[in-house]
Backbone atoms as SQL, in Angstrom:
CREATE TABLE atoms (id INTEGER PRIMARY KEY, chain TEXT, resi INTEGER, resn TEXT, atom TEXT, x REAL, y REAL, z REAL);
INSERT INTO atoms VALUES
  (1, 'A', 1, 'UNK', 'N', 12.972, -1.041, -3.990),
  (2, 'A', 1, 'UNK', 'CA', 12.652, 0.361, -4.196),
  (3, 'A', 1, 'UNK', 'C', 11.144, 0.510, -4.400),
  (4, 'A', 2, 'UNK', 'N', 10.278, 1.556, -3.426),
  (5, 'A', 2, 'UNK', 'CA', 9.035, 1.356, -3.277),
  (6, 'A', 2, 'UNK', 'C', 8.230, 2.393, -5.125),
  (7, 'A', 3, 'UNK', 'N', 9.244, 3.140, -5.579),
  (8, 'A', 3, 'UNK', 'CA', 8.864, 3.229, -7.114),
  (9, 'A', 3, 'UNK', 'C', 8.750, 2.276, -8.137),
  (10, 'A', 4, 'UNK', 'N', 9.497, 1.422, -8.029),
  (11, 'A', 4, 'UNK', 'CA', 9.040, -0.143, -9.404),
  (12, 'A', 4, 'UNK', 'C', 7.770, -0.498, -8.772),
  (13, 'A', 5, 'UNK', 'N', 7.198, -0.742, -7.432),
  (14, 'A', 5, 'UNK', 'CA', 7.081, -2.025, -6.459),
  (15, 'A', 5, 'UNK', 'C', 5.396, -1.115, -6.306),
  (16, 'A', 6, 'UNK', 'N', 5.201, -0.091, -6.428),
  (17, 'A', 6, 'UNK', 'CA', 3.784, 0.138, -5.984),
  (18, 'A', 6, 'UNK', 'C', 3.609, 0.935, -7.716),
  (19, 'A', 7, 'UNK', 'N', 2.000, 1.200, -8.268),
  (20, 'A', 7, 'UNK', 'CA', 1.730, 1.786, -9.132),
  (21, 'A', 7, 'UNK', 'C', 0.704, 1.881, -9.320),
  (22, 'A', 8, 'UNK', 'N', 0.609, 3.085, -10.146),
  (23, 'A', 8, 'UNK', 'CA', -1.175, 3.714, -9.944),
  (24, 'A', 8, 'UNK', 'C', -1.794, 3.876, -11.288),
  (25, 'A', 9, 'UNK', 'N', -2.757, 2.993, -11.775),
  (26, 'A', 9, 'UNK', 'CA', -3.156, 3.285, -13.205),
  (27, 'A', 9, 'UNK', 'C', -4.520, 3.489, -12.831),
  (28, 'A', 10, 'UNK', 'N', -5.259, 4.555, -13.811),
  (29, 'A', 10, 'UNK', 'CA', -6.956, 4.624, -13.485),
  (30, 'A', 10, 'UNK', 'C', -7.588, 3.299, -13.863),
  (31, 'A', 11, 'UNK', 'N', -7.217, 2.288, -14.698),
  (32, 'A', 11, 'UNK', 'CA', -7.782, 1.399, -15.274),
  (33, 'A', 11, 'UNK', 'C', -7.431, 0.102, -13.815),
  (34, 'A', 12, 'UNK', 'N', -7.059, 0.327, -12.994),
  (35, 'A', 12, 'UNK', 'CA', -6.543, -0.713, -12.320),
  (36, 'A', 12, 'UNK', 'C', -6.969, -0.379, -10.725),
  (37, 'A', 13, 'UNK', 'N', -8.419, -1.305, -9.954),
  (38, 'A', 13, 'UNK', 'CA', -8.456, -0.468, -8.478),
  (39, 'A', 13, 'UNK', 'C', -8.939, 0.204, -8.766),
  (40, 'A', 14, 'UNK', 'N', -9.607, 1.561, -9.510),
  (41, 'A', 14, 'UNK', 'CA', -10.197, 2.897, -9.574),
  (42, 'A', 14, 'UNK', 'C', -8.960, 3.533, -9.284),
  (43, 'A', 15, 'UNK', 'N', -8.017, 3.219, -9.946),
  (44, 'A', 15, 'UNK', 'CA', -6.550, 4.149, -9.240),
  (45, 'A', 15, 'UNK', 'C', -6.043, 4.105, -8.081),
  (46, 'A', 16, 'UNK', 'N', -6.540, 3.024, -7.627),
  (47, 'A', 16, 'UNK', 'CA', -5.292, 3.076, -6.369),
  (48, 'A', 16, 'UNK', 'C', -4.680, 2.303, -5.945),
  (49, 'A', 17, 'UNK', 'N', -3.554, 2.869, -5.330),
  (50, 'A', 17, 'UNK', 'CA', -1.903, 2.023, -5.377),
  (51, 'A', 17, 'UNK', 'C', -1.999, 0.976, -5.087),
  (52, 'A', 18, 'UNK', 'N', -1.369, 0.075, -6.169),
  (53, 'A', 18, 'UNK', 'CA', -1.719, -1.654, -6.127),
  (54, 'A', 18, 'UNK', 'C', -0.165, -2.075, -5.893),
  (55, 'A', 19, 'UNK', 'N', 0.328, -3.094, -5.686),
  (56, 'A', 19, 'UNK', 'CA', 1.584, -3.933, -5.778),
  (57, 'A', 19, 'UNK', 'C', 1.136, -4.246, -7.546),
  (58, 'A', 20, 'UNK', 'N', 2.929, -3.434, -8.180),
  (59, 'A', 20, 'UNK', 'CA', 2.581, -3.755, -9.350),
  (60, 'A', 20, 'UNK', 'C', 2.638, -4.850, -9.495),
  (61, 'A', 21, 'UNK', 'N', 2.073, -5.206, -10.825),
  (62, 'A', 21, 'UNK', 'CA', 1.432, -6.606, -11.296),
  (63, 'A', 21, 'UNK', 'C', 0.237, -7.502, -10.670),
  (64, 'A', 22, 'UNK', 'N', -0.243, -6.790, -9.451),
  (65, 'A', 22, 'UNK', 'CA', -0.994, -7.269, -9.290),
  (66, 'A', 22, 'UNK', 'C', -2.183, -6.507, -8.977),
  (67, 'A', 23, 'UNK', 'N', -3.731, -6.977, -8.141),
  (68, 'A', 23, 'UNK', 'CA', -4.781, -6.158, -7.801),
  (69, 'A', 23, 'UNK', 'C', -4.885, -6.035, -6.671),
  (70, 'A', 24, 'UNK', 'N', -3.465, -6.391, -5.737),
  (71, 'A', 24, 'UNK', 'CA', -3.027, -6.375, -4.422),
  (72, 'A', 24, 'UNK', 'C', -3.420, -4.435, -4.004),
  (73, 'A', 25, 'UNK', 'N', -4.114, -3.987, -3.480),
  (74, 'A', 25, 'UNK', 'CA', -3.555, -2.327, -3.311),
  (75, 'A', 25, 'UNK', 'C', -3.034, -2.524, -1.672),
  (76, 'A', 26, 'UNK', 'N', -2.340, -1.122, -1.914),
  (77, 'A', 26, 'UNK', 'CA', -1.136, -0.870, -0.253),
  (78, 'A', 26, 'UNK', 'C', -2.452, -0.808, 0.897),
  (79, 'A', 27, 'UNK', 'N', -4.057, -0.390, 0.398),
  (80, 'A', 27, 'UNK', 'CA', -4.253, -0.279, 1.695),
  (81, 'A', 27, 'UNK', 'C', -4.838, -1.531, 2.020),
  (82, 'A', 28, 'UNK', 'N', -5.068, -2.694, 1.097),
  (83, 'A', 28, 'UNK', 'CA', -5.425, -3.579, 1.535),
  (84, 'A', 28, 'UNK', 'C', -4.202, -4.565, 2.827),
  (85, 'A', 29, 'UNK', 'N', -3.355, -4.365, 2.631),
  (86, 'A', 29, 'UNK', 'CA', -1.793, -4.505, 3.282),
  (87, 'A', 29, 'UNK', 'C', -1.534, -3.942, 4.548),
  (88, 'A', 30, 'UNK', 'N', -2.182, -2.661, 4.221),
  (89, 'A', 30, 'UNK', 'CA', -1.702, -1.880, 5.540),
  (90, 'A', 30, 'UNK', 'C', -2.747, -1.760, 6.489),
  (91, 'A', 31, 'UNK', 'N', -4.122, -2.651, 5.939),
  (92, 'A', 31, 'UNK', 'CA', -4.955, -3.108, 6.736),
  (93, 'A', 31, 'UNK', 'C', -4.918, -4.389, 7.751),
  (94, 'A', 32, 'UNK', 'N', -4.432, -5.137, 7.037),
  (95, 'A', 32, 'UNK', 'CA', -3.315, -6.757, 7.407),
  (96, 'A', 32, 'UNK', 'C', -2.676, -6.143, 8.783),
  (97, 'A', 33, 'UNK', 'N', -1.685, -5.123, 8.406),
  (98, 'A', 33, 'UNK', 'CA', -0.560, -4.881, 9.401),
  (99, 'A', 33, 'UNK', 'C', -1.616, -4.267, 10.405),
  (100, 'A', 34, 'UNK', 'N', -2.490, -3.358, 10.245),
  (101, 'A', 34, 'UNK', 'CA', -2.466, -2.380, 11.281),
  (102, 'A', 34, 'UNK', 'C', -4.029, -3.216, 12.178),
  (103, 'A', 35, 'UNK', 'N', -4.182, -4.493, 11.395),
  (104, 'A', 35, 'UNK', 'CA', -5.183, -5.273, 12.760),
  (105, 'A', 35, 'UNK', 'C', -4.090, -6.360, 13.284),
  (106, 'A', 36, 'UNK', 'N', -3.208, -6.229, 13.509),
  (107, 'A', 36, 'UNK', 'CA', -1.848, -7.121, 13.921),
  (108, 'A', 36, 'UNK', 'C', -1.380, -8.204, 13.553),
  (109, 'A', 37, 'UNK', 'N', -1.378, -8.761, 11.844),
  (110, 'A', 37, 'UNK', 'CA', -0.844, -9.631, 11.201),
  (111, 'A', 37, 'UNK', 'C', 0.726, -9.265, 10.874),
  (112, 'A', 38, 'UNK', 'N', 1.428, -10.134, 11.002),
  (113, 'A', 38, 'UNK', 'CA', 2.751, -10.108, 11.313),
  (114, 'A', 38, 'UNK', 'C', 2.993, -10.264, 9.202),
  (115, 'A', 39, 'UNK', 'N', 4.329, -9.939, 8.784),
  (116, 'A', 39, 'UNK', 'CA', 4.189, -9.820, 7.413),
  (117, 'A', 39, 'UNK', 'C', 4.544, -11.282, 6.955),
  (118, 'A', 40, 'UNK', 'N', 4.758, -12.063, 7.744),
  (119, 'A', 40, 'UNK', 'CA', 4.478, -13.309, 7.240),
  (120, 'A', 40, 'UNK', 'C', 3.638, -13.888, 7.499),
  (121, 'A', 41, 'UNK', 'N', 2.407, -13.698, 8.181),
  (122, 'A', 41, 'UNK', 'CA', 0.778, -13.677, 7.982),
  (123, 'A', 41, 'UNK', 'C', 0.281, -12.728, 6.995),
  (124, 'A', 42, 'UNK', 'N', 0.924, -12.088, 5.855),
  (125, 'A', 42, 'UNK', 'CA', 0.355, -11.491, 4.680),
  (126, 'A', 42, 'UNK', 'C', 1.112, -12.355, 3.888),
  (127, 'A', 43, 'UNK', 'N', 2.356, -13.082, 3.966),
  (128, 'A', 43, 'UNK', 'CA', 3.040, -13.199, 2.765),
  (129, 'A', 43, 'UNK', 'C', 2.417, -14.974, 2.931),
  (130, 'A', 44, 'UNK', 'N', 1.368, -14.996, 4.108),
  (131, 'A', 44, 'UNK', 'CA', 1.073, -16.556, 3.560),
  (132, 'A', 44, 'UNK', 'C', 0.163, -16.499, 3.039),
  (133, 'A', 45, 'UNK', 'N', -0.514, -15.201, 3.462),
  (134, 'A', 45, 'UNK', 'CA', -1.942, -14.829, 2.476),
  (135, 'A', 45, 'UNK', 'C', -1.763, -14.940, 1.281),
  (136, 'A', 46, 'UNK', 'N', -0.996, -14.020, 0.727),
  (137, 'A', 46, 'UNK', 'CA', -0.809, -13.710, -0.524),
  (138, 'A', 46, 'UNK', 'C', 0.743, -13.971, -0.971),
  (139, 'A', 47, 'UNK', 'N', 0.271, -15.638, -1.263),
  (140, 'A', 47, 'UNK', 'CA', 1.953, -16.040, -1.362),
  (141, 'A', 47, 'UNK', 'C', 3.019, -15.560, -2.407),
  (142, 'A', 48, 'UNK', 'N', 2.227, -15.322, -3.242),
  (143, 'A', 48, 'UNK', 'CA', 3.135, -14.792, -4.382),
  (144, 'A', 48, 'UNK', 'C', 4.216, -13.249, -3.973),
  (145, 'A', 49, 'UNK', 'N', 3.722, -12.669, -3.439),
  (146, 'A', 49, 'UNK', 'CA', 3.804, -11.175, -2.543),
  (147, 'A', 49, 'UNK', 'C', 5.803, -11.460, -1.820),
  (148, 'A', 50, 'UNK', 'N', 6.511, -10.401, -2.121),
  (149, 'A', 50, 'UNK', 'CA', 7.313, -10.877, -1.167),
  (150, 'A', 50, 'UNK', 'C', 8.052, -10.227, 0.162),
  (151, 'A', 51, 'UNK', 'N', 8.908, -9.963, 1.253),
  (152, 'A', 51, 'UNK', 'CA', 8.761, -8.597, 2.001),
  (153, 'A', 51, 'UNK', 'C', 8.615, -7.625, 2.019),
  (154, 'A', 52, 'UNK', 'N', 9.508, -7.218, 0.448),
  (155, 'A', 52, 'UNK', 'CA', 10.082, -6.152, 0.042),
  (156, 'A', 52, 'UNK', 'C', 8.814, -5.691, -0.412),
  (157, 'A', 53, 'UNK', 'N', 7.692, -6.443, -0.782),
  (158, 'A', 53, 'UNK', 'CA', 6.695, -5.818, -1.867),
  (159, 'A', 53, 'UNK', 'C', 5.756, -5.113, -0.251),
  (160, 'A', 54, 'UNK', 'N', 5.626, -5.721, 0.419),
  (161, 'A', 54, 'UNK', 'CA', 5.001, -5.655, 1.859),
  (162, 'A', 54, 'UNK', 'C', 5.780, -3.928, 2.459),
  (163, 'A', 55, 'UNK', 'N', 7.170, -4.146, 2.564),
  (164, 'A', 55, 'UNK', 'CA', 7.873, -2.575, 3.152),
  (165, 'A', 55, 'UNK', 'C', 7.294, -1.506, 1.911),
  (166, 'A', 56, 'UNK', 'N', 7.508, -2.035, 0.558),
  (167, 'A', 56, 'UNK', 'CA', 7.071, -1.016, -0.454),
  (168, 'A', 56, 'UNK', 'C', 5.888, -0.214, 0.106),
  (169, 'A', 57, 'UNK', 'N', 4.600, -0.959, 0.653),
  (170, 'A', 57, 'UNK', 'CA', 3.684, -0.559, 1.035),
  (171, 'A', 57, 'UNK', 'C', 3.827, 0.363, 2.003),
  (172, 'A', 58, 'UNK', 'N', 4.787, 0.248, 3.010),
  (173, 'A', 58, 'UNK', 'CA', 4.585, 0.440, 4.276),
  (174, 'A', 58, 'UNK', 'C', 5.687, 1.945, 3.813),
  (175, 'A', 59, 'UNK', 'N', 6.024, 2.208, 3.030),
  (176, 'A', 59, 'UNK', 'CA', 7.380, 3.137, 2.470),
  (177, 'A', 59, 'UNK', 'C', 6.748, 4.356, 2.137),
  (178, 'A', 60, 'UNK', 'N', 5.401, 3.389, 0.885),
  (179, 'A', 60, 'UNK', 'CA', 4.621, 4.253, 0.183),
  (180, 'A', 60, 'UNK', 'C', 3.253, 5.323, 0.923),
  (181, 'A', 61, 'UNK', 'N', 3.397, 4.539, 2.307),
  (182, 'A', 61, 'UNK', 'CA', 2.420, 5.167, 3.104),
  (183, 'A', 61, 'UNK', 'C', 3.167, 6.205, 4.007),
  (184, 'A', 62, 'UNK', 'N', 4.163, 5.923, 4.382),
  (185, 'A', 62, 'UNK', 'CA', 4.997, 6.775, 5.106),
  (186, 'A', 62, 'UNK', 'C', 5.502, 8.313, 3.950),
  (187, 'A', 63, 'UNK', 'N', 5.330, 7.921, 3.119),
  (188, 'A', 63, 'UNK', 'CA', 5.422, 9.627, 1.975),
  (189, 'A', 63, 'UNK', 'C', 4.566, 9.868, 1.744),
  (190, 'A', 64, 'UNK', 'N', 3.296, 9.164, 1.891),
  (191, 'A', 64, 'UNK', 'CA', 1.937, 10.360, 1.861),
  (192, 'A', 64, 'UNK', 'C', 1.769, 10.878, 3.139),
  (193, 'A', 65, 'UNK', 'N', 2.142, 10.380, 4.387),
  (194, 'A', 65, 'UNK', 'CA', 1.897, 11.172, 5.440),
  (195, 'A', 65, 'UNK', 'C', 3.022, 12.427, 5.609),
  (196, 'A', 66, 'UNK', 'N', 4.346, 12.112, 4.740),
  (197, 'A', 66, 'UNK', 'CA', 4.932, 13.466, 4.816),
  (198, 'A', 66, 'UNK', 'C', 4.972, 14.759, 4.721),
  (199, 'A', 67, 'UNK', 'N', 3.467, 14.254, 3.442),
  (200, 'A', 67, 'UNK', 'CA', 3.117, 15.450, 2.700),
  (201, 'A', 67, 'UNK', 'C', 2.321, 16.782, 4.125),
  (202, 'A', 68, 'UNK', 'N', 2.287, 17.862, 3.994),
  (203, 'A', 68, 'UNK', 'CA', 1.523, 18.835, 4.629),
  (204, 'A', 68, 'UNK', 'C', -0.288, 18.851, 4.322),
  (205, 'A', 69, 'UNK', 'N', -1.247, 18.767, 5.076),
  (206, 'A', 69, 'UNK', 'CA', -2.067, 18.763, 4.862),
  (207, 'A', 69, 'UNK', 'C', -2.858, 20.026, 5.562),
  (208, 'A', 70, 'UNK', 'N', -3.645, 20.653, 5.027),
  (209, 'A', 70, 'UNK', 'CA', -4.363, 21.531, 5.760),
  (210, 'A', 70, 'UNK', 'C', -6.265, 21.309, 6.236),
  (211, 'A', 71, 'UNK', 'N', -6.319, 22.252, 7.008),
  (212, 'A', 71, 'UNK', 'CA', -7.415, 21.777, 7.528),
  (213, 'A', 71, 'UNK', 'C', -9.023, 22.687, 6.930),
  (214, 'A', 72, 'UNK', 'N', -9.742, 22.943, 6.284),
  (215, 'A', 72, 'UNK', 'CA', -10.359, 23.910, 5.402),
  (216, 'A', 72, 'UNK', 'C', -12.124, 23.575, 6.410),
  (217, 'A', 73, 'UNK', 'N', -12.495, 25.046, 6.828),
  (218, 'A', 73, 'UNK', 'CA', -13.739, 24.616, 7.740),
  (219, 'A', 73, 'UNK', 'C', -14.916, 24.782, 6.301),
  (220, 'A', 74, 'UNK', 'N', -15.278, 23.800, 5.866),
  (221, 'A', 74, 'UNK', 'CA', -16.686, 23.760, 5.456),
  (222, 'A', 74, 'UNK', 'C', -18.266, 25.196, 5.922),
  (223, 'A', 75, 'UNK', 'N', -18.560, 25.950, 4.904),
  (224, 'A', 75, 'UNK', 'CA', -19.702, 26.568, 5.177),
  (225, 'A', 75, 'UNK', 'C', -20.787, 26.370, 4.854);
């Protein structure tokens, strides 16, 4: 479940979403994936890490893009 598995403290990262317990954050992960490391080229990186903590990431990114965003022109 990507709620235990990702978490956001200001004291930890400057606040941003880490794999709890660690100083792992999702976008460092979803940087891994998206230059074409397969998730067991992250989970040898970071062995401790395990799939589930890897989909957490990939879960936690997929509900911020759900959100609606608007577009505001700068004057």
């Amino acid at each position: 479940m990507t709620k235990n598995r990702i978490s956001i403290s200001p004291d930890v990262c400057n606040g941003r979403p880490v794999i709890t317990g660690t100083r792992i954050t999702v976008q460092t992960i979803l940087e891994f994936l998206g230059a074409g490391d397969t998730i067991e080229d992250v989970l040898e990186e970071y062995p401790t890490l395990t799939a589930e903590d890897i989909y957490a990431c990939i879960q936690h990114a997929s509900k911020l893009m759900a959100n609606r965003y608007g577009v505001q022109e700068l004057v």
